[in-house]
C-alpha positions in Angstrom: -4.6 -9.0 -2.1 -3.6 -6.4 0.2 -5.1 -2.3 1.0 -3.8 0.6 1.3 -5.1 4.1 2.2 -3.5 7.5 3.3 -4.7 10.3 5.6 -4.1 13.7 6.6 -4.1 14.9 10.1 -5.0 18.8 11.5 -1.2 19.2 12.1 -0.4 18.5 8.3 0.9 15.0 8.4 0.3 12.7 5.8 0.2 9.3 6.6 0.0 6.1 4.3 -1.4 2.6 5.8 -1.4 -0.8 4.2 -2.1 -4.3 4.9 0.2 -7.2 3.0 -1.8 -9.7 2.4 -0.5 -12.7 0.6 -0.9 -16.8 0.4 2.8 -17.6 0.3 4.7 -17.3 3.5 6.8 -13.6 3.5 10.3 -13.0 5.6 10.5 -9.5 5.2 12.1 -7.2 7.1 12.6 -3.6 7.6 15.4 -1.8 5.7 17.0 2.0 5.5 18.7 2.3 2.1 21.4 5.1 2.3 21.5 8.0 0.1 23.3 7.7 -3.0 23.2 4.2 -2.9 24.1 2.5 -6.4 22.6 -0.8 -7.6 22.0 -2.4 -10.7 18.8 -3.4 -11.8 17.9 -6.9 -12.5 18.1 -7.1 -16.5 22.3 -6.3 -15.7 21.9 -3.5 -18.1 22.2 -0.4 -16.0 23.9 1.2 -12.8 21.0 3.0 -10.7 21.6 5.3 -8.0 19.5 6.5 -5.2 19.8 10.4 -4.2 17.7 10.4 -1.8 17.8 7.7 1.6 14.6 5.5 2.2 13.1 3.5 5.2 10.6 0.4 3.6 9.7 -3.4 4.1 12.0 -5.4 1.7 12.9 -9.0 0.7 16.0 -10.4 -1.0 14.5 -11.9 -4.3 17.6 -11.4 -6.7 17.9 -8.1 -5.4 16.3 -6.2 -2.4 12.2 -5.9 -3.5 10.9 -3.0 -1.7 6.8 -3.7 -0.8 6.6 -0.3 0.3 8.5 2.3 2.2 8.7 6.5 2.9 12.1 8.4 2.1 14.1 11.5 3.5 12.0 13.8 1.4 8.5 12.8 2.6 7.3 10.5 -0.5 6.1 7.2 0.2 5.3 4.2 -2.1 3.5 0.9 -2.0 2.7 -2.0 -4.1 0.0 -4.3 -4.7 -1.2 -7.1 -6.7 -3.0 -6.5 -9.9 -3.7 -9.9 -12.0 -5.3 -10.4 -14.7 -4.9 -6.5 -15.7 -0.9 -5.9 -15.6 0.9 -5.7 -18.7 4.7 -5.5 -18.8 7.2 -4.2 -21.8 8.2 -7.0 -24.2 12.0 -8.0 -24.7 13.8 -5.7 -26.8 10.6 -2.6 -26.6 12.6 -0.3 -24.0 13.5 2.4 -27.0 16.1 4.1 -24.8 13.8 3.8 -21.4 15.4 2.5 -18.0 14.4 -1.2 -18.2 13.2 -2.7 -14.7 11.5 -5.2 -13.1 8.7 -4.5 -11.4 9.6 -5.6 -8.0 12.2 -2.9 -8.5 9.8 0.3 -9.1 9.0 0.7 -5.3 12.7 0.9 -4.3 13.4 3.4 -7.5 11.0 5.8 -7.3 11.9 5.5 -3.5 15.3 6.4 -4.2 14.9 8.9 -6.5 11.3 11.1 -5.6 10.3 14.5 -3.6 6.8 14.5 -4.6 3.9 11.9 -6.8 4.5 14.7 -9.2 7.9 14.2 -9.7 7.4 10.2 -9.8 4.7 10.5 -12.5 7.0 12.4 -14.8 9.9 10.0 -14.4 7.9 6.8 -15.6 8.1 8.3 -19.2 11.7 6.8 -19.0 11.0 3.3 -17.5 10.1 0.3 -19.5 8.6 -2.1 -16.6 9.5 -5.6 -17.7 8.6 -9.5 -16.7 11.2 -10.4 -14.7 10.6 -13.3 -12.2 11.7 -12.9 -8.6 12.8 -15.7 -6.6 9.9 -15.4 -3.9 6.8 -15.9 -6.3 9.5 -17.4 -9.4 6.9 -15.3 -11.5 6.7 -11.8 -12.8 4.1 -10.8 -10.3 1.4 -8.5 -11.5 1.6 -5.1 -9.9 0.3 -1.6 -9.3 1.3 1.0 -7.1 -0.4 3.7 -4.7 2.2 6.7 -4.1 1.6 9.9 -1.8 4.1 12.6 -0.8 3.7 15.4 2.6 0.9 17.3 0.4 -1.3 14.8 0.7 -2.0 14.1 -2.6 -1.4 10.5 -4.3 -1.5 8.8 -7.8 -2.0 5.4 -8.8 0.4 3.8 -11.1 -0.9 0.8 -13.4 0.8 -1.2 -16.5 -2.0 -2.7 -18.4 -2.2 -3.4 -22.2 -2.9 -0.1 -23.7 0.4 1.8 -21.7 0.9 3.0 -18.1 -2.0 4.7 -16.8 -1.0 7.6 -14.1 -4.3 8.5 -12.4 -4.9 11.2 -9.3 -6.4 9.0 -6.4 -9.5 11.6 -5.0 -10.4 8.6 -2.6 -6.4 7.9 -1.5 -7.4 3.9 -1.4 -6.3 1.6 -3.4 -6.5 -2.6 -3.3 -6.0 -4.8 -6.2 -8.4 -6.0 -9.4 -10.1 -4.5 -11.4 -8.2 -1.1 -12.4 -8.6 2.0 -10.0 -11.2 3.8 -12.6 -13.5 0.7 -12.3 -12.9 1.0 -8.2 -14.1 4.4 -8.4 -17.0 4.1 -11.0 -18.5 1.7 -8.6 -18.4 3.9 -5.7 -21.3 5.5 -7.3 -23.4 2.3 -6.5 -22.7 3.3 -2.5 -23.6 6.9 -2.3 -26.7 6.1 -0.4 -24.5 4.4 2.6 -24.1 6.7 5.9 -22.4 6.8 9.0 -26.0 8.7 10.3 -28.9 6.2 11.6 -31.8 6.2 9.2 -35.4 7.3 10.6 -37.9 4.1 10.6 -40.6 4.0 7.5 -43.8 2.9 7.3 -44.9 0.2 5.1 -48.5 -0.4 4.6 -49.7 -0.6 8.3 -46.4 -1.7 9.4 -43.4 0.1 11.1 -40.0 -0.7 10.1 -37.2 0.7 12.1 -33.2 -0.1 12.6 -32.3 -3.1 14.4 -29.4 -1.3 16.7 -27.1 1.6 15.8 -25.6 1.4 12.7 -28.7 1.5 9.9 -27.2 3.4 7.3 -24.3 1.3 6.6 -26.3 -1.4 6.0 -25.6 -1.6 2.0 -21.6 -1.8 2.4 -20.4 -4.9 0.9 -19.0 -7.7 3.1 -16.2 -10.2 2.1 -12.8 -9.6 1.5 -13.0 -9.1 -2.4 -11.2 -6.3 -3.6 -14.1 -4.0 -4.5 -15.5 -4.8 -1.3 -12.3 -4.1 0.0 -11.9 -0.7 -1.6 -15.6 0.6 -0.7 -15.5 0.1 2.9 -12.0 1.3 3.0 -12.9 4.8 0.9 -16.3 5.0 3.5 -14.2 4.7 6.7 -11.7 6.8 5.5 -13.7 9.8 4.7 -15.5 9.2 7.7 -13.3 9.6 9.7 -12.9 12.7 12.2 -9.7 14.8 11.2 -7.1 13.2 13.5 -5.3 16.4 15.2 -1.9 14.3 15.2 0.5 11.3 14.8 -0.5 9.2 17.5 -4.3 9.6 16.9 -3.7 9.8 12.7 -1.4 6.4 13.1 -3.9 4.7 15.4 -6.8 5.5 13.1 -5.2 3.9 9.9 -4.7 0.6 12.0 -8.6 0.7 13.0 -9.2 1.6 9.6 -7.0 -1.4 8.0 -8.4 -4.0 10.6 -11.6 -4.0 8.8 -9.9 -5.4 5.6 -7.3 -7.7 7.4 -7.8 -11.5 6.7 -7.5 -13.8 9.5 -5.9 -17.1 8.2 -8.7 -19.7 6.9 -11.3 -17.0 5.6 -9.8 -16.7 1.9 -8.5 -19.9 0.2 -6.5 -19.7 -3.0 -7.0 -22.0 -5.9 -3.7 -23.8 -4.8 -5.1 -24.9 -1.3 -2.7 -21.7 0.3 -4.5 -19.6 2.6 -4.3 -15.8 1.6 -4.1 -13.8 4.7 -2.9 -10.4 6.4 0.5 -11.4 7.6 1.8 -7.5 8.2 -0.2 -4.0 8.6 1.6 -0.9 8.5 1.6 2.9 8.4 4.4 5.3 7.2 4.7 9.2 8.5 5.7 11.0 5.7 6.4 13.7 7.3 9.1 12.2 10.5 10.3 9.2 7.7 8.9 6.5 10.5 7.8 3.3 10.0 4.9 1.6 12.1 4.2 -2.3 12.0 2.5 -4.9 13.2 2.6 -8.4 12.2 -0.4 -11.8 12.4 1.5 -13.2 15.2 1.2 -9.8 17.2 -0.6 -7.0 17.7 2.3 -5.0 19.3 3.3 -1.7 17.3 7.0 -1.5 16.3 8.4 1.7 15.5 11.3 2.5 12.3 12.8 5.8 12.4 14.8 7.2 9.4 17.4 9.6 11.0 20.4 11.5 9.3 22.7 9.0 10.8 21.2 6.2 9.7 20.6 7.6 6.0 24.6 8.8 5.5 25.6 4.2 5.4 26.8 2.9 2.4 24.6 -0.2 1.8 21.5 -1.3 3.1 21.0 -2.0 6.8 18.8 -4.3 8.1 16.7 -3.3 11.1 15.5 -7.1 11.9 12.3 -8.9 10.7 8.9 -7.4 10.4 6.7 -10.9 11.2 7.6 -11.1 15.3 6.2 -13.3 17.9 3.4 -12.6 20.7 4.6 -10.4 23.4 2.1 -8.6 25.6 2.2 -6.4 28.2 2.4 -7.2 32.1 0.2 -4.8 34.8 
């Protein structure tokens, strides 16, 4: 499961939200990778080092797995499920390419990235492979959504044929089938509006709205993905131009609350219940980090500063699933 959009504000931030949604419990937390950080990836086969400092939601799965993150230079980067259409490199088909795993791509284009541009053009030298992690113990099936400070963002997508690098128009992307089918069905929605439609008359009766809200009567409901995706891509462009952070931030948590799963509403085929456990929203622009988790709706803040990027090795800033706090009046 899981959603993600991004969104520009009048000052010329570009933001990117996403909900993690998953049916196996998570322990992430948040992490700020240092530049020039060197790692090697999970086949053993080559040293990889980062340029360029990152802030992201990781887990240790045999390695640190990055689920999404924004670095120094203002890219950002998240990944999302994508069964039944991923398709990774076979043993032994890399041809001279970086091999990795794909629960390493987030952190490596992290790493390495100024702009979707630049990320596009170094996936001609990656062979993604079917590595296992030790959360899922499978090769989980991804895709990716990436964004820079521009505002523009690509989808990334293995499947059979080769890696398909696609502009995203809509900047919203959730999980099966593959973006071009997401967008072709759009075209089944153009008649939805945020504007209340007149009443008609049929025969000698007249039909008018119940309550505000008519003309988005034909959205889809449920929490499928391409239900997911419409009403996310409707709300999004919808949405009056926030005129900065605090109003842009704000609006991709309203937007991403009408895709989160509350626990019991989506049951896997394993008797696990698929839900939200985190929402966040990255500033490209400042490198911070907003979350919240199921347990509570309080907003955390991550900040990347120059201090923080000059470490050595990763530093974790705690967990990203916290306990209820409110506030007392």
């Amino acid at each position: 499961m899981c959603t993600v959009m991004t969104l520009k504000t009048a000052d010329g931030s570009c933001l990117l939200g996403r909900t993690m949604d998953f049916s196996m419990e998570l322990n992430p937390s948040a992490y700020i990778v240092p530049r020039n950080y060197q790692w090697i990836n999970a086949r053993n086969t080559a040293i990889v080092s980062n340029p360029y400092s990152f802030l992201g939601t990781g887990q240790e799965t045999g390695g640190l797995a990055f689920a999404d993150g924004v670095n120094e230079r203002g890219f950002a980067a998240a990944a999302l499920y994508f069964p039944g259409y991923a398709s990774y490199q076979e043993e032994g088909t890399e041809k001279g390419r970086l091999p990795l795993a794909a629960w390493e791509l987030t952190g490596f284009l992290l790493g390495r990235c100024e702009t979707v541009g630049q990320a596009a053009a170094l996936m001609d030298g990656i062979a993604l492979m079917a590595v296992p992690d030790e959360v899922t113990g499978t090769a989980a099936p991804l895709h990716w959504l990436i964004a820079d400070q521009s505002g523009r963002s690509m989808v990334i997508e293995p499947m059979e044929d080769g890696v398909h690098i696609t502009e995203n128009p809509v900047g919203v992307l959730t999980n099966s089938p593959d973006f071009s089918w997401h967008t072709t069905n759009l075209r089944n929605y153009a008649g939805v509006s945020p504007a209340q439609p007149s009443g008609v008359r049929w025969g000698e009766a007249d039909l008018t709205p119940f309550g505000q809200g008519g003309g988005s009567f034909p959205l889809p409901g449920g929490f499928t993905p391409p239900a997911r995706f419409v009403r996310t891509v409707f709300e999004r462009t919808h949405l009056p131009v926030p005129a900065g952070q605090a109003e842009g931030v704000m609006a991709c948590f309203h937007v991403l609350e009408g895709v989160s799963i509350p626990r019991g509403s989506v049951k896997t085929d394993q008797g696990g219940e698929d839900y939200t456990q985190y929402t966040a929203v990255l500033d490209t622009s400042l490198g911070e980090y907003f979350f919240r988790s199921y347990d509570s709706s309080r907003i955390t803040r991550a900040r990347l500063t120059l201090e923080r990027a000059a470490g050595r090795t990763p530093v974790c800033l705690g967990p990203v699933k916290r306990p209820a706090s409110w506030e007392e009046i």
